[in-house]
Backbone as JSON, one array per atom type, in Angstrom:
{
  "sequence": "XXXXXXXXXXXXXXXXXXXXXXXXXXXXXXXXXXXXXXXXXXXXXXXXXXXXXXXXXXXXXXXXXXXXXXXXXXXXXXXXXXXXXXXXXXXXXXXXXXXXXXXXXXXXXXXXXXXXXXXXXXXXXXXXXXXXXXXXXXXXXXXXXXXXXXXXXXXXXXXXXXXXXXXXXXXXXXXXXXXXXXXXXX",
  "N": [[-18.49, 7.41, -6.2], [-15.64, 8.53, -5.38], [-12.12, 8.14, -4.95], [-9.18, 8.57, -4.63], [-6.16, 7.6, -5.19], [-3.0, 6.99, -3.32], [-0.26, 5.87, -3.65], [2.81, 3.56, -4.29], [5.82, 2.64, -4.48], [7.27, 0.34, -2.23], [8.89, 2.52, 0.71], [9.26, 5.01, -0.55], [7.42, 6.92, 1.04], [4.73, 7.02, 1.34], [3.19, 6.53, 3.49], [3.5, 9.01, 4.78], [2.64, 11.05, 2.92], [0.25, 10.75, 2.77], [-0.96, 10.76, 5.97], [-0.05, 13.54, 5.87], [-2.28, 14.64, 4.31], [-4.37, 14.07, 5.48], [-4.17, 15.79, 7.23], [-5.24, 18.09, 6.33], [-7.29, 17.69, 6.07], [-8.87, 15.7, 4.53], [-10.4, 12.55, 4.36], [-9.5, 9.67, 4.83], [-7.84, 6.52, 4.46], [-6.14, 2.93, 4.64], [-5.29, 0.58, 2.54], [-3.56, -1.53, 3.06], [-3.92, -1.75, 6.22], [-6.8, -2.28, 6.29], [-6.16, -4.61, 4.94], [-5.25, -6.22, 6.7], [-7.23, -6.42, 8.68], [-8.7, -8.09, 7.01], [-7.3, -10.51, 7.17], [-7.88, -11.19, 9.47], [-10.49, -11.4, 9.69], [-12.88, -12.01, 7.71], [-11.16, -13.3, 5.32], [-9.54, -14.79, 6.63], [-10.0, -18.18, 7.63], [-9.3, -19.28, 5.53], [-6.7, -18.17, 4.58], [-5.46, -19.91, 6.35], [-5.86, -22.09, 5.92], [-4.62, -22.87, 3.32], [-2.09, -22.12, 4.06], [-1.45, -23.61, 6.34], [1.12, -23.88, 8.08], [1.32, -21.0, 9.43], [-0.82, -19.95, 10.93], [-1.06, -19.19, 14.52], [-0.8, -20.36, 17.94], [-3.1, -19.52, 19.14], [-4.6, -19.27, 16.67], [-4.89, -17.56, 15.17], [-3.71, -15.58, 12.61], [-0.04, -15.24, 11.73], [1.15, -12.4, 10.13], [3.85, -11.99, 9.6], [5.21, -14.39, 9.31], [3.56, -15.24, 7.33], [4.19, -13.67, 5.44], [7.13, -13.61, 4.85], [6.73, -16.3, 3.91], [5.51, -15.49, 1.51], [6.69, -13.32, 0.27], [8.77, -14.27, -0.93], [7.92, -16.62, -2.93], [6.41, -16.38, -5.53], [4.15, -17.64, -6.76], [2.57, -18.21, -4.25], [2.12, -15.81, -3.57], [0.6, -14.87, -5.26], [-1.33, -16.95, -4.59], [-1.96, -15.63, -2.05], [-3.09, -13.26, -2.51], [-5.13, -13.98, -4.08], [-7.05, -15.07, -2.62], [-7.47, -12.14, -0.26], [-7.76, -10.31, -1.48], [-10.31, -9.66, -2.88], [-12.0, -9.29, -1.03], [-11.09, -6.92, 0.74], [-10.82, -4.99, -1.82], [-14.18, -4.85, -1.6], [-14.56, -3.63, 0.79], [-13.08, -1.67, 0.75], [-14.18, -0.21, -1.65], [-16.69, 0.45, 0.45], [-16.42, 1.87, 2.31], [-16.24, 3.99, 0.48], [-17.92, 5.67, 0.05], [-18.12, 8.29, -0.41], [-15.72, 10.53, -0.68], [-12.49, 10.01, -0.64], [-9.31, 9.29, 0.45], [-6.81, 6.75, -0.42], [-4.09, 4.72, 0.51], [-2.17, 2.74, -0.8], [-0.02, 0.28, -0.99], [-0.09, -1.75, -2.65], [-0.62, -2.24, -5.9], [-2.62, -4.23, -7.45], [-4.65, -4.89, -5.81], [-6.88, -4.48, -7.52], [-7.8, -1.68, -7.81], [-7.16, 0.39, -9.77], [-9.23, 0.52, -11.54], [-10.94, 1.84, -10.57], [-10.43, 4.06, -9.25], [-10.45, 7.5, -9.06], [-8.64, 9.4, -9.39], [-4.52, 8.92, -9.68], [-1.96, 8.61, -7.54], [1.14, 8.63, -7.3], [3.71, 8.08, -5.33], [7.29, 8.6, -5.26], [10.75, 8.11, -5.05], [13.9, 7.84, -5.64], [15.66, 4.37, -5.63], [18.12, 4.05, -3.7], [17.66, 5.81, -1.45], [15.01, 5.07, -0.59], [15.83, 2.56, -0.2], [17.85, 2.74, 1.98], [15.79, 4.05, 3.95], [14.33, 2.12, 4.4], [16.17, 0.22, 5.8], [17.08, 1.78, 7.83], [14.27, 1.72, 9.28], [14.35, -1.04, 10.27], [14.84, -3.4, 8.51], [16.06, -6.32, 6.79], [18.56, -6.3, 4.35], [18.2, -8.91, 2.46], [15.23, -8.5, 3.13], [14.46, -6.31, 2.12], [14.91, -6.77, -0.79], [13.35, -8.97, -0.94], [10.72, -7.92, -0.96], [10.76, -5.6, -2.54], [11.08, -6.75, -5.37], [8.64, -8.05, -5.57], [6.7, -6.05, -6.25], [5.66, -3.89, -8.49], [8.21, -1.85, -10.87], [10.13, 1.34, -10.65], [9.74, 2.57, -13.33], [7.23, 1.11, -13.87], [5.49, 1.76, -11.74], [5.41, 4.57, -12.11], [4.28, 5.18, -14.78], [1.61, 4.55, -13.95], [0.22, 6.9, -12.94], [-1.67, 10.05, -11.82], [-0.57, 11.94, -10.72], [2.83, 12.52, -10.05], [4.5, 12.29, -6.74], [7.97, 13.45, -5.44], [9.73, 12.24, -3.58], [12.51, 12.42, -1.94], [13.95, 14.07, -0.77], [13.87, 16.78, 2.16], [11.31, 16.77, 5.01], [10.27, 18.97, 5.1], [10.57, 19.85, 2.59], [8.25, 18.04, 1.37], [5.83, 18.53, 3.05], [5.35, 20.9, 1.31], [4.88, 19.86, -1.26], [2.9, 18.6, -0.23], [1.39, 20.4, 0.09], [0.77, 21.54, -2.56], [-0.29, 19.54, -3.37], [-2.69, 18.8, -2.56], [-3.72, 21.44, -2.97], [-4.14, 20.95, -6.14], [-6.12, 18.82, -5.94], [-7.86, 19.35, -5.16], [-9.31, 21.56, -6.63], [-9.63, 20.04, -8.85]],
  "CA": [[-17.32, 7.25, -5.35], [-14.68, 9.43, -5.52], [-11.23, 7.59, -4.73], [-8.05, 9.3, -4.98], [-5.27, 6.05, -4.44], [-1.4, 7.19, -3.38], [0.29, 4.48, -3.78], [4.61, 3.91, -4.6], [7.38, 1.03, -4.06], [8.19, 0.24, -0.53], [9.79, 3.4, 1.3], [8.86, 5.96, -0.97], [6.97, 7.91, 2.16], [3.56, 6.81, 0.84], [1.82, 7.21, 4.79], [3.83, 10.74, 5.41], [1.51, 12.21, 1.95], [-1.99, 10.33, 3.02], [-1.32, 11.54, 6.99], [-0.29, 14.54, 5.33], [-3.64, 15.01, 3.47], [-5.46, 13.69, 6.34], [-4.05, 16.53, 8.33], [-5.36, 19.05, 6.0], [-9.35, 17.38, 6.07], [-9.29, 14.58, 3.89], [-10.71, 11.78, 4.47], [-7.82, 8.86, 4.14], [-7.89, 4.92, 4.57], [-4.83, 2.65, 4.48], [-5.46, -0.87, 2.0], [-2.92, -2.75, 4.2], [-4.59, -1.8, 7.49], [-7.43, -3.07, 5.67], [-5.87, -6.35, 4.42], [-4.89, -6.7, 8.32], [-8.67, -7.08, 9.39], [-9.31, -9.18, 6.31], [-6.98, -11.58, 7.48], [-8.49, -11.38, 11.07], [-12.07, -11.78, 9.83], [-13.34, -12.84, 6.34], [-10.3, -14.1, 4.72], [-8.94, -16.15, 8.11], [-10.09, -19.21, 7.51], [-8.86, -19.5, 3.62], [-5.52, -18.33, 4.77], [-4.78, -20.57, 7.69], [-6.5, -23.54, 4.85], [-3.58, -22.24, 2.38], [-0.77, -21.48, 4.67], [-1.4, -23.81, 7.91], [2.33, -22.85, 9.51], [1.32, -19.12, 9.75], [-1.25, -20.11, 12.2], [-0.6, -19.37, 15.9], [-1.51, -21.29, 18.71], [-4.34, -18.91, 19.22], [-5.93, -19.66, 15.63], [-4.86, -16.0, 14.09], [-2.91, -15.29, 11.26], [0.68, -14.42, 11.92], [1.81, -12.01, 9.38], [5.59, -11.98, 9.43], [5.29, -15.85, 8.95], [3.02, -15.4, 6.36], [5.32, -12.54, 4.84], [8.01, -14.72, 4.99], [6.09, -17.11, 2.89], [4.72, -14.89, 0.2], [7.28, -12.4, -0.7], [9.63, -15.61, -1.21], [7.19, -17.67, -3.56], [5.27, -15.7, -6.75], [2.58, -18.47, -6.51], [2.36, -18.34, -2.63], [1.66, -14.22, -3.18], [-0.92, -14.52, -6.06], [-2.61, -17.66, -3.64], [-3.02, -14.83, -0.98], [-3.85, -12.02, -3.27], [-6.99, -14.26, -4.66], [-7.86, -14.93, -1.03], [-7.89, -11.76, 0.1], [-8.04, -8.99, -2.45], [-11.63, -9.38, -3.25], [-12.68, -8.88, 0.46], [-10.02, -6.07, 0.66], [-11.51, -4.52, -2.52], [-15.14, -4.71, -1.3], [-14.13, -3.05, 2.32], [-12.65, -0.47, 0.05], [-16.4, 0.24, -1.75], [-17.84, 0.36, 1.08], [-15.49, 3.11, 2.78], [-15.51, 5.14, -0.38], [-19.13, 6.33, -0.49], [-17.78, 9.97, -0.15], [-14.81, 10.68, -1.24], [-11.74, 9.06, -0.06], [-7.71, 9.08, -0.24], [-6.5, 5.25, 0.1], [-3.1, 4.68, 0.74], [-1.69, 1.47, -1.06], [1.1, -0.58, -1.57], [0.14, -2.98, -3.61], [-1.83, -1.4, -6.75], [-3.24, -5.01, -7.89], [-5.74, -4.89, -5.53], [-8.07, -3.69, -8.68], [-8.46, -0.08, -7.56], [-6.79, 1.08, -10.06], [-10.03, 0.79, -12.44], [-11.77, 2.12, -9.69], [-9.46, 5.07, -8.74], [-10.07, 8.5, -9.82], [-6.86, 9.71, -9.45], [-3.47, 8.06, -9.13], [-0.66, 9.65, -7.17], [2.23, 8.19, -6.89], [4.83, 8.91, -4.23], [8.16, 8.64, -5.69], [11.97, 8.57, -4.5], [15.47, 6.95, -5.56], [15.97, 2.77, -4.98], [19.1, 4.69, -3.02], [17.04, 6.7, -0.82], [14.1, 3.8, -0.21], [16.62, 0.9, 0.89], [18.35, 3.69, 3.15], [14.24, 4.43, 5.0], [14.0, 0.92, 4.83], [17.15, -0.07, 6.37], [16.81, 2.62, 9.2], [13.6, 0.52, 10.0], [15.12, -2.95, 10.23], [14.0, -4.21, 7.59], [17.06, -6.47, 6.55], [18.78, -6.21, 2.76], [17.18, -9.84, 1.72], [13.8, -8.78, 3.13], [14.15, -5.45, 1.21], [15.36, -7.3, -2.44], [12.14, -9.6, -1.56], [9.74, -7.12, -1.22], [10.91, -4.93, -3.91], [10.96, -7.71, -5.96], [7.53, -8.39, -5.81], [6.29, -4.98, -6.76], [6.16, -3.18, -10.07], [9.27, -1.38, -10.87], [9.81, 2.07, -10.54], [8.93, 3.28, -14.63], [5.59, 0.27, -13.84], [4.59, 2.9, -11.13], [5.25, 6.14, -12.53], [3.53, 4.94, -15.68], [0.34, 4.4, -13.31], [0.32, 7.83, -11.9], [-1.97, 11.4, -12.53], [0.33, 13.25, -10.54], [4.1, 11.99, -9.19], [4.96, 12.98, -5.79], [8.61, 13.12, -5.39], [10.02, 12.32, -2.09], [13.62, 12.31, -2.14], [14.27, 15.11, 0.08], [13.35, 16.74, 3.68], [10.2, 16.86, 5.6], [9.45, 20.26, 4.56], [9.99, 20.25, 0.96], [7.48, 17.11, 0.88], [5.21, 19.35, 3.12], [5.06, 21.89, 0.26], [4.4, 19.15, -2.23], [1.54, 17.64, 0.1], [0.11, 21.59, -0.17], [0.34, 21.34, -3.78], [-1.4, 17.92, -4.3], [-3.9, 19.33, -1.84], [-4.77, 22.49, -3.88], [-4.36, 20.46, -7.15], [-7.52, 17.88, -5.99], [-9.15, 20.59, -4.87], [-9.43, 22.41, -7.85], [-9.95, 19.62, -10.39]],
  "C": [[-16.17, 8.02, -5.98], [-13.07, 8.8, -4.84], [-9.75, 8.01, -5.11], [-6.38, 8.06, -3.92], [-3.83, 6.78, -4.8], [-0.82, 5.59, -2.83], [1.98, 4.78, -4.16], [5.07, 2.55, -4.39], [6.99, 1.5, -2.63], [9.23, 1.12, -0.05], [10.16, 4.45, 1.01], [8.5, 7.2, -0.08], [5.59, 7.7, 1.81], [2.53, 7.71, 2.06], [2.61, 9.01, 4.87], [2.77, 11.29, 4.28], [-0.01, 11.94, 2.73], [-1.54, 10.88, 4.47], [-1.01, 13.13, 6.74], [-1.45, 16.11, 4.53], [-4.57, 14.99, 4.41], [-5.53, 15.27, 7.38], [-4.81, 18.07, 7.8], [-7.1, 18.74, 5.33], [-9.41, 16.54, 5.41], [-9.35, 13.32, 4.69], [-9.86, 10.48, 3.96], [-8.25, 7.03, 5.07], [-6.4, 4.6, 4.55], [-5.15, 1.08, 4.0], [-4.4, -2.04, 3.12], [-3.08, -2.71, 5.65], [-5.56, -2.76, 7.34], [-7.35, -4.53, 5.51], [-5.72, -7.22, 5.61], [-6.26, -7.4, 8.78], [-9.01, -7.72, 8.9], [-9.12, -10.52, 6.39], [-7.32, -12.01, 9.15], [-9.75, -12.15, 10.99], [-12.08, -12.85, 8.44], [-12.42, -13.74, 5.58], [-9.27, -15.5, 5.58], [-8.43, -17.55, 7.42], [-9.72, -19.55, 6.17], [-7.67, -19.6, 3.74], [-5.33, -19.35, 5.31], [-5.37, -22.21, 6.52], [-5.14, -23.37, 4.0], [-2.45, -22.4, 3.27], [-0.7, -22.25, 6.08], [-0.15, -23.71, 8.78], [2.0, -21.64, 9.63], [0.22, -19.23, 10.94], [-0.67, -20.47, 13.29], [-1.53, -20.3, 16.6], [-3.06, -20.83, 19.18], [-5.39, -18.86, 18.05], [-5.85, -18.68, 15.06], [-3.75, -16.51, 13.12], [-1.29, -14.51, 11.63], [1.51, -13.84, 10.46], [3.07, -11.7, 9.08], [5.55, -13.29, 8.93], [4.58, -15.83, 7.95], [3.94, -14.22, 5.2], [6.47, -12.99, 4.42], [8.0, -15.58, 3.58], [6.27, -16.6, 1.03], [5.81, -13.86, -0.39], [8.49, -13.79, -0.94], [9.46, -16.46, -2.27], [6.26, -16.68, -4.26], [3.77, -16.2, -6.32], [2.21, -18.49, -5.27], [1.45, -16.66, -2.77], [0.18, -14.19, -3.71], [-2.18, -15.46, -5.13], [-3.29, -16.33, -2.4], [-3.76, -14.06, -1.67], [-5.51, -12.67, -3.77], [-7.75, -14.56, -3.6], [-8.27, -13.89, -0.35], [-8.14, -9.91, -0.71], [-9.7, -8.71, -2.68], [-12.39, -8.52, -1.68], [-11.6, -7.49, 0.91], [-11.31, -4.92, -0.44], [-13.35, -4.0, -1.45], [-15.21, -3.74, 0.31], [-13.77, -1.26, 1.86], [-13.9, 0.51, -0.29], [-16.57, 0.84, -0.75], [-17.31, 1.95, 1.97], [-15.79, 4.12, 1.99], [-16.96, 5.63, -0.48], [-19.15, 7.75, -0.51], [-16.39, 9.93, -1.33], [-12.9, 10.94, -0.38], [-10.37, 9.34, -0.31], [-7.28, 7.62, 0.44], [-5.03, 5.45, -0.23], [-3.09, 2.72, 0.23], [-0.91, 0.98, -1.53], [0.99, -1.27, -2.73], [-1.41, -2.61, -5.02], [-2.41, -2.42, -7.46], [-4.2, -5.41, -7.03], [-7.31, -4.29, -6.12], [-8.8, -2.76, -8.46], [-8.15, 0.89, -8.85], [-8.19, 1.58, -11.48], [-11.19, 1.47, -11.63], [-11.7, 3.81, -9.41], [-9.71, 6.64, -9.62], [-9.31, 8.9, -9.52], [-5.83, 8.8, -8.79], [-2.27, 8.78, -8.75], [-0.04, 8.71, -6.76], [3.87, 8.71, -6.41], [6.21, 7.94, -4.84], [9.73, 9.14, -5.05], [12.93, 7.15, -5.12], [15.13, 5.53, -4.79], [17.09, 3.33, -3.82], [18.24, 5.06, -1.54], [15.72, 5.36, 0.14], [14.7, 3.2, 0.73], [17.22, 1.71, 2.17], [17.18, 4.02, 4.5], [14.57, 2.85, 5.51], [14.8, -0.04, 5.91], [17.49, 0.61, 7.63], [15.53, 2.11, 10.18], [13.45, -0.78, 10.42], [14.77, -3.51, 9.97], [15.77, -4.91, 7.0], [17.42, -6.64, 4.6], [17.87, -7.34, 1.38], [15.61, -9.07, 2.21], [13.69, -7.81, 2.28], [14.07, -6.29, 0.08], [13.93, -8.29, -2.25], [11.2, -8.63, -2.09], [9.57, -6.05, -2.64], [10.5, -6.01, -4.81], [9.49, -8.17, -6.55], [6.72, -7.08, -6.0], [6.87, -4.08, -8.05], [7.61, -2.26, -9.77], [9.37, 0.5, -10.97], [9.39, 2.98, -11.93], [7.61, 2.73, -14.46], [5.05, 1.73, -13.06], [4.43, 3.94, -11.46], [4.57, 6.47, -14.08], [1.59, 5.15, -15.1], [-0.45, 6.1, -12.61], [-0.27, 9.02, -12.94], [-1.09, 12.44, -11.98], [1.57, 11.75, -9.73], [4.63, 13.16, -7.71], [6.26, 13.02, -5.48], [9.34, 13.23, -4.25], [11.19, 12.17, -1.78], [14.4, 12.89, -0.89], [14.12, 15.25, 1.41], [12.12, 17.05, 3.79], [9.49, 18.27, 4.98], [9.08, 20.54, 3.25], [8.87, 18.96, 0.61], [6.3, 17.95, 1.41], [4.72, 20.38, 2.27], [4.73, 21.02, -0.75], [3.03, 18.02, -1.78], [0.86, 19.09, 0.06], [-0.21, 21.41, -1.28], [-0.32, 20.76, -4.33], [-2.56, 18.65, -3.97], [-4.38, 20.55, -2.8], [-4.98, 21.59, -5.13], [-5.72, 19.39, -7.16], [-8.14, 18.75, -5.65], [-9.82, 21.45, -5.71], [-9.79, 21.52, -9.24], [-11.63, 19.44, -10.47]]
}
């Protein structure tokens, strides 16, 4: 398996590199699409056992209410993470029998021992809360979410190449050619 995981903080531009890559033939996943179906299927019933307000009247999983929850409460996050990381993980496997670019937020879903390469997409706390805040995401929900993810030296510690996204559309374009020849060539 061949696994090449871009990953960053919250608002970095993480999906613009992986649809980026995708657009230029790679083969690309997304771990929190992923985590979406896990809480649809396999992990369901664990959550909604764990968390019974996040269940709707229809018996699913509503993730804002469970979001809510978990970036709010340490021990609320790690209860989901052991619920649904493993089945997350294994979904991952099973995808990667080629060779793969996964897109992920949250780099304790234990890819990273998995992962041949780590790219991490990179930009200013400035710059982030500004994306984030243009998507209405409000200031507390940002300071949670941040909050609950490594800091930005944790990530750039984790990383074989740094992508740095600071800028405009084009100059990240020229730094999604670059990654692109650079995996191509190792």
């Amino acid at each position: 398996m061949t696994l090449h995981l871009v990953t960053g903080g919250i608002g970095t531009g993480k999906s613009l590199v992986t649809t980026g890559l995708a657009a230029l033939g790679w083969d690309t996943a997304d771990a929190d699409k992923i985590g979406h179906l896990v809480l649809t299927d396999e992990a369901r019933e664990d959550v909604a056992d764990r968390f019974p307000t996040v269940v709707t009247d229809e018996g699913s999983i509503d993730r804002g209410r469970l979001g809510a929850i978990v970036f709010a409460d340490e021990r609320a996050l790690t209860d989901l993470e052991a619920l649904t990381h493993p089945h997350i993980r294994r979904r991952i496997e099973e995808l990667a029998g080629g060779e793969v670019v996964l897109e992920a937020s949250d780099p304790s879903v234990d890819l990273l021992d998995v992962a041949t390469t780590v790219i991490v997409v990179d930009a200013p706390e400035s710059v982030r809360r500004g994306r984030l805040i243009a998507r209405g995401m409000t200031p507390d929900d940002i300071d949670r979410r941040m909050a609950n993810q490594p800091d930005r030296a944790e990530w750039l510690a984790l990383a074989d190449m740094v992508i740095p996204n600071e800028g405009s559309l084009t100059q990240l374009d020229t730094r999604i050619a670059t990654l692109h020849t650079w995996l191509t060539t190792r």
